[in-house]
N, C-alpha and C positions, 0 to 999 in steps of 0.2 A: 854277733859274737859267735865264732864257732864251738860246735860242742865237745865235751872234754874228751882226749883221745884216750886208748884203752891204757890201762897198763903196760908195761914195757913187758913182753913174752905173753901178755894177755892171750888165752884162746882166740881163736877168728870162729869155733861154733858158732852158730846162727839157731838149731835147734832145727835145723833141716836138714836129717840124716836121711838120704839115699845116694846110695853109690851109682853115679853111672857108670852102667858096662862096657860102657866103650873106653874111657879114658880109665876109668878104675877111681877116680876123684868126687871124693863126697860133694853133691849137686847143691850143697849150703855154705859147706867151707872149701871145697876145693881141695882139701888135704887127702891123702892116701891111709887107707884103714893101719899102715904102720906107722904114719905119721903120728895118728890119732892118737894109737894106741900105746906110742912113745911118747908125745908130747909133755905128760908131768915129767919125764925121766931127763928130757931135754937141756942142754945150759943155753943162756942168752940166746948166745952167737947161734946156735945149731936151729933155738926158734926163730930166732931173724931171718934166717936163712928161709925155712919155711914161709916164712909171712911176706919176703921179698918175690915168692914163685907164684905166689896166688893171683895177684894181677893179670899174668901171663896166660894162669888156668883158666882163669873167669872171661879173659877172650876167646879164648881157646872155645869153651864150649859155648857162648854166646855164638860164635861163628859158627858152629859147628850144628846148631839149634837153628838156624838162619837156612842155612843149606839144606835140612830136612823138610822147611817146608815146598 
């Protein structure tokens, strides 16, 4: 059985806040500190939006994490 998925506009916090300085993208959620700090202000669509780019980030800096070593 899979497990239940978030809420619909649910936060993607993790409770692992640090920004990395290279992309500018919190190293938990991948959101940008204006994201963050707009996210309750957000409607649906504008959070989807967000939660649609996170995949993308979270390759991003795994690859990016890869290449450092």
């Amino acid at each position: 059985m899979n497990a239940p998925s978030a809420p619909r506009g649910a936060s993607p916090c993790v409770n692992i806040c640090r920004m990395d300085p290279v992309s500018g993208w919190c190293e938990g959620c991948q959101r940008t500190l204006d994201e963050i700090a707009a996210w309750s202000l957000l409607d649906d669509d504008e959070r989807e939006a967000v939660l649609r780019s996170l995949d993308g980030r979270r390759a991003a800096l795994a690859s990016a994490a890869r290449h450092k070593v």
